[in-house]
N, C-alpha and C positions, 0 to 999 in steps of 0.2 A: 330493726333499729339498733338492736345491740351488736350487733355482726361488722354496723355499718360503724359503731362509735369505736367498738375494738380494732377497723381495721384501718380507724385513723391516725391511731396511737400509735400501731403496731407499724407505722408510714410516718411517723411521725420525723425518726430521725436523717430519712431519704432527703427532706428538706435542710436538716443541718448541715448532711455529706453535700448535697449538690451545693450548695451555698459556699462550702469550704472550697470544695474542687472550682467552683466560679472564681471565687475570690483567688485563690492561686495562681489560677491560668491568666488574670487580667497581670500587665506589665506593672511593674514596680509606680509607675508615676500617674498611675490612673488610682484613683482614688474613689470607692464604692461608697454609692448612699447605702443609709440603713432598709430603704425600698427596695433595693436590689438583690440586699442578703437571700431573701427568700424567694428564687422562682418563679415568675407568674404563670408559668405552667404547676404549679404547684399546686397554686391556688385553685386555678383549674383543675388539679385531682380531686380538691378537695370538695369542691361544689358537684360533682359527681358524684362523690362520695353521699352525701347532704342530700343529695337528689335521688336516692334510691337507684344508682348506674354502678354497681361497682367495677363490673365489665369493662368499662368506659377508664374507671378510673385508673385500673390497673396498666391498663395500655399505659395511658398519661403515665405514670410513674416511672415503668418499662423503657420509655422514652425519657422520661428526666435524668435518669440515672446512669451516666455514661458506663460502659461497660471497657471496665479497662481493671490491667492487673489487683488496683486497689479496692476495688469497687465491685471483683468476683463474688468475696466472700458475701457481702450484703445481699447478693443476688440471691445465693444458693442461700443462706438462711432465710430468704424473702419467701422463696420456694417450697422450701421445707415448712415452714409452718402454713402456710395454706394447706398441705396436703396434709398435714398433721390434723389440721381442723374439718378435712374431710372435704374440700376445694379443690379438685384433682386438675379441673381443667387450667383453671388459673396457673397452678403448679409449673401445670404445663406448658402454659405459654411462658412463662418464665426460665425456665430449664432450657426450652426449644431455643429461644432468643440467644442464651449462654450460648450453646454448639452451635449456633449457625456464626458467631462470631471468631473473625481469624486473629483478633488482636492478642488473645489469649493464650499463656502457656498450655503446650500441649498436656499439663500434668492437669490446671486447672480442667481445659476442656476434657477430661480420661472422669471428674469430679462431676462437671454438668452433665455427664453422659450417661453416668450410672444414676445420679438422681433424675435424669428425665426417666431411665428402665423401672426407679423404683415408682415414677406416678404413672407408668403404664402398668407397672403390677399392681398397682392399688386402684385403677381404674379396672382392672380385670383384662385387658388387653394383651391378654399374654403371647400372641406373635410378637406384637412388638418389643415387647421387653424380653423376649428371649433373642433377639435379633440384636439388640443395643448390648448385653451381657454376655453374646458371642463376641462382640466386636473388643469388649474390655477382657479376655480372657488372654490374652499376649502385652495388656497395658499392667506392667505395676505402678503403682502399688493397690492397683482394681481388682487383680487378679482372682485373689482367693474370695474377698465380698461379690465378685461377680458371678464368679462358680458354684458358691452358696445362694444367695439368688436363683442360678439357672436349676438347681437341685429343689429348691420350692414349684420353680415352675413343674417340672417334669415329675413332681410330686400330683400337682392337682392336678396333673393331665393324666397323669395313672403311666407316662413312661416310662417302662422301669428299666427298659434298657439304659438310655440317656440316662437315666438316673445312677443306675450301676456306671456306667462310664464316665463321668463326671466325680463323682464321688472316688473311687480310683485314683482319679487325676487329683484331687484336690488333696487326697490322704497320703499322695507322694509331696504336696507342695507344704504340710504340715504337721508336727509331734504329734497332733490327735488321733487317737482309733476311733477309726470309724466301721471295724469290722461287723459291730453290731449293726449297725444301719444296712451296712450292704446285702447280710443276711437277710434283712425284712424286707429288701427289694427282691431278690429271689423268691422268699416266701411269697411275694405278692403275685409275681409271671407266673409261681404253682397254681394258687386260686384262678387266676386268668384261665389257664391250661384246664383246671377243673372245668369253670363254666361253658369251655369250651368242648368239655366230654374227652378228653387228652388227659387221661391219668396217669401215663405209662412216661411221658414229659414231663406230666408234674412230680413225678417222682424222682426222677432226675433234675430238677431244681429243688427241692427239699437237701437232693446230696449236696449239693453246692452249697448251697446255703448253712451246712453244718462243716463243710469243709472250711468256708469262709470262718463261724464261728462254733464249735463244736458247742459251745453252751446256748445254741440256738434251740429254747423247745418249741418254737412255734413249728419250724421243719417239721420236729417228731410227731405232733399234734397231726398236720395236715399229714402229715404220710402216712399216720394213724388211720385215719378217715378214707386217705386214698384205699388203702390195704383192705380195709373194712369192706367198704363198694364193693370191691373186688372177690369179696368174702374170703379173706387170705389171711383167716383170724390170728393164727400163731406169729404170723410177722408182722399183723398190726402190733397186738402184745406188746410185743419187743419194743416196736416203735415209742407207744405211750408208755409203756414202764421205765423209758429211757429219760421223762420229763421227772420223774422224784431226782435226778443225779444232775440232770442239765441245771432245774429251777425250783425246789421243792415246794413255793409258793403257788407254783400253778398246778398242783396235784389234785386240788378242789375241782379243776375245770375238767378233769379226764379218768377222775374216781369211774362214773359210770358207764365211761365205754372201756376200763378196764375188767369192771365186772361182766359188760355186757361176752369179751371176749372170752372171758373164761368159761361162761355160761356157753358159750357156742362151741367150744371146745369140751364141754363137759367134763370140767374141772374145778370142781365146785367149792372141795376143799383147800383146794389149793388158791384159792379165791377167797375165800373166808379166811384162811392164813395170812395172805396180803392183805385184806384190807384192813384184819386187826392190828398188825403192826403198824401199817402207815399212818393209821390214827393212833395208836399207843405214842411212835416215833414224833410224829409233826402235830398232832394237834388239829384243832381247824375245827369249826363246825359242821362243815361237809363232810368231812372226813368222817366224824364221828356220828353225823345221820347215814351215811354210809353202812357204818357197818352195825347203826342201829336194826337200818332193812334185813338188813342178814340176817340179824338175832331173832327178827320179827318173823321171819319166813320158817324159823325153826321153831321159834317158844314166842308166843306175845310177851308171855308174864318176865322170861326174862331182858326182854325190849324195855319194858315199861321198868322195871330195876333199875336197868342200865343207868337209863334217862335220870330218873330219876335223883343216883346220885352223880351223874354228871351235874344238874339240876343246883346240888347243894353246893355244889364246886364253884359254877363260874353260871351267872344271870345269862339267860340267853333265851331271845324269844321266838327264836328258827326250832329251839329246843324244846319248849314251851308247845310252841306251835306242834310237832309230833306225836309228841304226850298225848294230847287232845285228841289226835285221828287216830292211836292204839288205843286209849279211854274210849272213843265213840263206839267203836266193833262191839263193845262187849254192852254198852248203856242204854239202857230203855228210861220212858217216861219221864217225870219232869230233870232226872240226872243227864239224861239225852238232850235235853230242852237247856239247863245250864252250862252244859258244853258248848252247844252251838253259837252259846250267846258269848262265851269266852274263844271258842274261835275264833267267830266272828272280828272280835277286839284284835286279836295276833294277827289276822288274814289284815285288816286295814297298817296295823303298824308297820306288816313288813312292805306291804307297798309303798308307805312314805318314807320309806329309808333308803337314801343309795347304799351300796355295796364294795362299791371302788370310787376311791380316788386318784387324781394324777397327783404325785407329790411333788408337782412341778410348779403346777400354774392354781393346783387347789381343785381344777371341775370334777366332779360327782357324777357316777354313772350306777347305773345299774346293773349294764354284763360289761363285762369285760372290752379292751379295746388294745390291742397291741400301737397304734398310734394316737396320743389325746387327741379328742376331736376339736379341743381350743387352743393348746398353745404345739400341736403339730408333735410336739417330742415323741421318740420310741421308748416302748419300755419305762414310761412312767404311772402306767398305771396299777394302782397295788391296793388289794385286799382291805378293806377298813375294819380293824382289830375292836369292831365293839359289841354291843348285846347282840345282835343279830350280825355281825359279820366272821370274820375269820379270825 
């Protein structure tokens, strides 16, 4: 009932416009009763309405409301807010009605064209609406919202070719860089290349993708991994020690397959050198469980120092948490028993805490995400700078 009362309101002024457009079109010497002002098809929407038909009513209205230059706009914001309320079909028959009519400027109709492609992209119907978004790609002033459009599609559809080529065309049609996006569509055809067991391709989309944006570290990340597979530890190396210079932020995420490569290279000092600087250098909690492990693998007692007064420096319960599993090795009987029970407490805190956010849209994740999974953007998800983060 309340769909039905808001969509009589929201109709309410079709009866003013038709009424005005009536009264206009009658000749100067005919003279309208007050019974006339309003429609009797109107009326008829609105007992439809009343009657739990909205379907019905919508037609009705569709049909009251001449479609003519003035009468466009009412349309398309008719349309718009159905689909805004999550009414796709309706939307749709409204939008569809606009383009099928010739009385209309070609600029109008370039307008009904892309809001019928945006209620087949909100309906999921995404042939359709990449068909409607080709069509306005030669229409200005559609142009560029259409090719942004067509770039969401070939997003959910994992094209990344189309995506790449599009994107391209669109970064010639305006000031914005979009070098970073293009990069992550290559990154993406690498992954592809991967699951396909084609490393030797993905790795030649990793180049691209850095040639595209040299401060790409996701490229160096995945060529990292590719190299690794391959057991080609020295040029993996290379790969991920190239993310401290590309993005230092992400150095959390490749701490332990840079150790892992030095250990495979048996270079162990020279791995202990690295990782105390990059924690000395940037900081990070990871970083500095990092080269907690190290200390640990040589002296516990100097691990547990370490922590320690890190511990008195900056609150942290990843920190905390550690503490407790170099404490446990060494603790028997009931000091064994009050550890576990303070584990315990750090193991549940770090599970209810996300660890990244997007500083876009605000969503909370827990690993990382080179695209937010809510509001789509690249490259907004970052580190959350608190007890238990970075």
């Amino acid at each position: 009932m309340f769909n039905t009362i808001y969509l009589l309101f929201l109709l309410l002024p079709v009866a003013f416009i038709s009424g005005y457009f009536l009264g206009h079109k009658k000749p100067n010497n005919i003279k309208l009763d007050d019974k006339n002002i309003i429609p009797s098809d109107y009326i008829k929407g609105l007992n439809f309405l009343l009657n739990e038909q909205p379907d019905k009513a919508v037609q009705v209205f569709i049909d009251l409301l001449e479609v003519n230059e003035e009468t466009v706009e009412t349309h398309l914001a008719l349309g718009h807010l159905f689909r805004r309320r999550g009414e796709v079909n309706r939307a749709i028959r409204i939008h569809q009605n606009l383009v099928e009519r010739t009385s209309i400027e070609p600029e109008q109709r370039a307008r009904a064209i892309y809001q019928l492609g945006q209620d087949y992209l909100s309906a999921g119907l995404l042939d359709r609406a990449e068909k409607l978004f080709n069509e306005l790609m030669e229409q200005k002033p559609q142009t560029q919202a259409a090719m942004q459009r067509l770039i969401e599609i070939y997003q959910q559809e994992k094209d990344w070719a189309k995506a790449i080529e599009i994107t391209k065309r669109l970064a010639m049609n305006t000031e914005q860089d979009y070098t970073k996006i293009i990069a992550h569509y290559y990154c993406e055809q690498a992954e592809q290349m991967l699951r396909y067991n084609e490393p030797n391709k993905a790795i030649k989309l990793t180049k691209k993708a850095i040639r595209v944006n040299t401060l790409c570290a996701r490229a160096s990340i995945i060529e990292g991994q590719v190299l690794v597979k391959m057991k080609k530890y020295k040029e993996a190396l290379k790969a991920y020690q190239r993310v401290e210079h590309q993005n230092p932020e992400l150095l959390p995420e490749v701490i332990e397959q840079i150790k892992q490569c030095y250990n495979q290279l048996d270079q162990n000092t020279k791995m202990r050198d690295y990782v105390f600087n990059v924690q000395s250098q940037y900081g990070g909690i990871s970083l500095v469980l990092a080269w907690v492990d190290v200390l640990a693998k040589e002296n516990s007692s100097s691990a547990e120092e370490f922590l320690i007064a890190y511990l008195k420096e900056k609150a942290s319960v990843r920190a905390m948490d550690k503490l407790i599993d170099i404490k446990q090795i060494d603790s028997i009987g009931s000091a064994q028993d009050n550890l576990n029970i303070i584990k315990s407490v750090t193991t549940q805190l770090l599970k209810t805490k996300s660890h990244y956010q997007c500083h876009s849209c605000g969503f909370l994740a827990n690993i990382y995400h080179w695209q937010c999974p809510s509001c789509k953007g690249w490259d907004t998800i970052e580190s959350l700078h608190w007890v238990d983060g970075e």
